[in-house]
C-alpha positions in Angstrom: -30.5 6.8 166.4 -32.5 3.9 166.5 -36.0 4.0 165.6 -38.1 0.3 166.9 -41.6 -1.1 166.8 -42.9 -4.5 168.5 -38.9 -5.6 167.6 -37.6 -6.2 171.7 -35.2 -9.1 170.5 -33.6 -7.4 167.6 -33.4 -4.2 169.7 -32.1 -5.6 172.7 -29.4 -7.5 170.8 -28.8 -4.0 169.0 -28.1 -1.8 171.8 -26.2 -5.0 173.3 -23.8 -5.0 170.3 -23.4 -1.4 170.9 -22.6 -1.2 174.2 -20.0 -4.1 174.3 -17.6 -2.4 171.9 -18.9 0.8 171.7 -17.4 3.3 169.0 -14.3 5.3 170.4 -15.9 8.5 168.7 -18.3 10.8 171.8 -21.6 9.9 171.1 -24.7 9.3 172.3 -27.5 6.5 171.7 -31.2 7.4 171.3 -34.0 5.0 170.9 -37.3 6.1 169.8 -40.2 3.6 170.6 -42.9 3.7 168.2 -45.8 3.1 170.2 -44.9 -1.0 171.0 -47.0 -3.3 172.6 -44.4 -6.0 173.7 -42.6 -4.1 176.3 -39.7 -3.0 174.3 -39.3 0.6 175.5 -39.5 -1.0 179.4 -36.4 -3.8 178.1 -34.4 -0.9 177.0 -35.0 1.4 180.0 -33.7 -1.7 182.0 -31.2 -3.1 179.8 -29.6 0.4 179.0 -30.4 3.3 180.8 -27.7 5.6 179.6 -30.1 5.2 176.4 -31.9 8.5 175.8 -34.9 6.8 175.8 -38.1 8.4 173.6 -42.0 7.3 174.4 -44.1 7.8 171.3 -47.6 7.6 172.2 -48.2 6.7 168.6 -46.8 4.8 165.6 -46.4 7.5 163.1 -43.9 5.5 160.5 -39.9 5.3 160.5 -39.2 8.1 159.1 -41.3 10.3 161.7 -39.5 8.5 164.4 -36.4 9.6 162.7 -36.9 13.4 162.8 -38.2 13.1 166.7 -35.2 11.6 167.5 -33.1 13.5 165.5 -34.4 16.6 166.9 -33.6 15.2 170.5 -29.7 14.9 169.4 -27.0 17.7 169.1 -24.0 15.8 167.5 -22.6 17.2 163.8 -22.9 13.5 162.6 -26.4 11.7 162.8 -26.4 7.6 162.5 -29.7 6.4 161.9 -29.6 2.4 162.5 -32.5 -0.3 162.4 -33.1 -2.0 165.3 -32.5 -5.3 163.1 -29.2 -4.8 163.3 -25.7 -5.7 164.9 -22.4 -3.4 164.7 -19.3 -5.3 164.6 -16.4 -3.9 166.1 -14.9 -0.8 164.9 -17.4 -1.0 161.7 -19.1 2.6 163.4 -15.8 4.6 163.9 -14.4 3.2 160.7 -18.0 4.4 158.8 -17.5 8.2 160.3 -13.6 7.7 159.3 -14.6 6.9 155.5 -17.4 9.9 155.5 -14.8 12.4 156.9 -12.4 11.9 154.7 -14.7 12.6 151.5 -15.7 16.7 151.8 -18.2 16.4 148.8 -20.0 13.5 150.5 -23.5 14.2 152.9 -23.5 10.9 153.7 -22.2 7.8 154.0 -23.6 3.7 154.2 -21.5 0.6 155.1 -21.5 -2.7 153.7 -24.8 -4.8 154.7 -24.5 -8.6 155.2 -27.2 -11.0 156.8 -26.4 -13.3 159.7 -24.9 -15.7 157.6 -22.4 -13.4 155.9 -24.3 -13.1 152.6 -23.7 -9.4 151.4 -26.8 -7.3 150.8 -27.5 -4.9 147.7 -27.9 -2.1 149.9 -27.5 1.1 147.8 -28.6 1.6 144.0 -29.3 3.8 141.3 -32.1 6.9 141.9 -35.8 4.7 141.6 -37.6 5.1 138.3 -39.3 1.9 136.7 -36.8 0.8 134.9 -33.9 1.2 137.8 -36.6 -0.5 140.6 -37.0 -3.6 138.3 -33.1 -4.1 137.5 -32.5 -3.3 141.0 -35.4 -5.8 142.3 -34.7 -8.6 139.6 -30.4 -8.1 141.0 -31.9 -8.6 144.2 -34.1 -11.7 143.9 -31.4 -13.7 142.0 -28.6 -12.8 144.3 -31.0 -13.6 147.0 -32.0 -17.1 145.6 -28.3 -18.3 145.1 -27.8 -17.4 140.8 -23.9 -17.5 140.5 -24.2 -14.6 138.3 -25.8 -12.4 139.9 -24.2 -13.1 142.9 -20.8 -12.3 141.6 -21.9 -9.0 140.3 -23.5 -8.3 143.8 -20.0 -9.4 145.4 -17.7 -6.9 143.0 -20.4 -3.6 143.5 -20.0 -3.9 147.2 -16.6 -4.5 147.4 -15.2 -1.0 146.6 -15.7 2.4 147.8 -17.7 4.3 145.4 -20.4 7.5 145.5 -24.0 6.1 144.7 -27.5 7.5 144.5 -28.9 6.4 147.5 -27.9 4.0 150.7 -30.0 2.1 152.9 -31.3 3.8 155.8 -30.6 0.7 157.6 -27.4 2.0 158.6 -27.2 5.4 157.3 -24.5 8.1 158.5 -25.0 11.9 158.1 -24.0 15.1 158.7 -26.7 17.4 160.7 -26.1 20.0 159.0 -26.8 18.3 155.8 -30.2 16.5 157.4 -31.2 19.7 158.4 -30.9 21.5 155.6 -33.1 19.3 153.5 -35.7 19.2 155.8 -35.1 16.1 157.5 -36.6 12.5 156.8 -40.0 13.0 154.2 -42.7 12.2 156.6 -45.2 11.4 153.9 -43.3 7.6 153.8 -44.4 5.9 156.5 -42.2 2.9 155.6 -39.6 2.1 152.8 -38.1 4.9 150.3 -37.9 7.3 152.6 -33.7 6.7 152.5 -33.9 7.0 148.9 -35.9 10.1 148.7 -33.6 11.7 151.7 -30.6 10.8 150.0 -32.3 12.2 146.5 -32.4 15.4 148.6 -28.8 15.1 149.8 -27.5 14.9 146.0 -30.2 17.9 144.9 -28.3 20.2 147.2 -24.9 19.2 145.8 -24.1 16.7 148.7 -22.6 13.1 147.4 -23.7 9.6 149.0 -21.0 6.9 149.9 -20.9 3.7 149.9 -17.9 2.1 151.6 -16.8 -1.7 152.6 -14.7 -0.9 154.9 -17.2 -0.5 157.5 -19.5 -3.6 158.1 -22.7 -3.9 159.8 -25.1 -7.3 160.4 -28.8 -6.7 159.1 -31.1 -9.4 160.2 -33.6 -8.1 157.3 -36.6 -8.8 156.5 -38.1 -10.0 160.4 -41.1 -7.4 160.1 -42.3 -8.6 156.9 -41.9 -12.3 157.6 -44.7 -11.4 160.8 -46.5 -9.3 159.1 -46.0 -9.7 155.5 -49.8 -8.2 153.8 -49.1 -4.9 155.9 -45.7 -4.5 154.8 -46.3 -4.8 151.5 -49.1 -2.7 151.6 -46.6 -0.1 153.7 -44.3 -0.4 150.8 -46.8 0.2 148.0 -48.4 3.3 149.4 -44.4 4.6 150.0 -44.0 3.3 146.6 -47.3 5.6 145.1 -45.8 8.9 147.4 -42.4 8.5 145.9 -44.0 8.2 142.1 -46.3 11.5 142.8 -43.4 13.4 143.8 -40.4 12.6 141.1 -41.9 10.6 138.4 -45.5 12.0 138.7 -46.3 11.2 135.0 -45.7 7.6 136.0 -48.3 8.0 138.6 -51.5 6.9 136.6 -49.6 3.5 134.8 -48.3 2.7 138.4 -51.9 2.9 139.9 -53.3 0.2 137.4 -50.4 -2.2 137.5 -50.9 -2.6 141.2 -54.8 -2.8 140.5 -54.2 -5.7 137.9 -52.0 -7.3 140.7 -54.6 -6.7 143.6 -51.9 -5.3 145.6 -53.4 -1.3 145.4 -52.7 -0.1 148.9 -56.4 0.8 151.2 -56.0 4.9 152.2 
């Protein structure tokens, strides 16, 4: 399930690294265009057209594009992938191998690296304010090359463990599971929508893996390099939804730190 706006290059190197060594498990690959204006939904019906292929007439946000393709899919396990990134050998079969053989977990996330091999913090703790600035201040200094931090980045993603939340980047679930919580929140139109769905998973009883021993390339961060005042302004009005609906007391002190920093979201 691959969900792709105004991204054609990432896409078609995507679907390219799918289809070379494609995952011995039956499945199927569904791409649902977002309403893009640089011919990527016409690249994929040429490039791939065993592709279920889905039009969207309009960009309603990722996780929207999510459920339609979701809903357009039968399977008992659902991967939703970004179009910004590349699966290595194996690294799909071996994720639905590592989910299977854990009956309390919903779903499952592999180990994230970037095109240079750098690993990415790709799973945390649940997001409060203390947890989003520990996990964003880990981030940064792994990011920027601090030997600590980079070390303790290193040791957390080497080793299987259940975590709050993985990244929806590459994100494997059961349908059933999905289904029963309703699907992706369509209220996020970009960013925490994994964390919220896998808040969901966990509130049902359902446990969220993180395992190494299935790798995928994510060539993050492309979309906000283009674009990078409407991405942040996508994250902070993701950031406000999540706030209102599990820390809503949080809500008001929220509001006036992004006013003090100019960076309160337009409606």
């Amino acid at each position: 399930m691959i969900v792709s706006y105004n991204a054609r290059r990432d896409l078609e190197a995507c679907l390219a690294s799918l289809t070379a060594d494609p995952p011995r498990i039956s499945h199927e690959v569904v791409v649902v265009d977002n309403a893009s204006t640089d011919s990527s939904a016409d690249a994929v019906a040429a490039m791939a057209p065993s592709v279920r292929l889905v039009r969207q007439t309009q960009n309603k946000g990722f996780a929207a594009g999510n459920n339609v393709g979701i809903k357009r899919t039968t399977g008992e396990l659902i991967l939703l992938l970004n179009s910004d990134t590349l699966a290595a050998p194996g690294a799909i079969d071996t994720l639905v191998a590592r989910l299977r053989a854990w009956p309390s977990a919903g779903a499952a996330g592999p180990r994230l690296v970037d095109a240079n091999g750098r690993v990415e913090l790709s799973f945390g703790p649940m997001i409060g304010p203390l947890a989003e600035l520990r996990q964003k201040t880990m981030r940064r200094l792994h990011e920027r090359g601090f030997t600590s931090a980079s070390l303790w980045v290193d040791r957390i993603t080497s080793r299987e463990h259940f975590v709050d939340w993985v990244s929806g980047a590459a994100l494997l679930v059961y349908r059933q599971d999905a289904e029963a919580v309703g699907l992706l929140d369509e209220r996020y139109f970009l960013y925490t929508e994994d964390v919220d769905f896998c808040a969901a998973l966990r509130a049902r009883g359902r446990q969220i893996l993180f395992t190494p021993a299935a790798q995928i390339t994510h060539l993050r961060g492309r979309s906000r390099a283009s674009a990078p005042e409407q991405m942040n302004a996508a994250y902070r009005r993701s950031q406000l939804a999540f706030y209102a609906k599990h820390h809503p007391k949080w809500v008001p002190l929220l509001k006036l730190y992004l006013r003090m920093k100019g960076e309160f979201p337009s409606a």
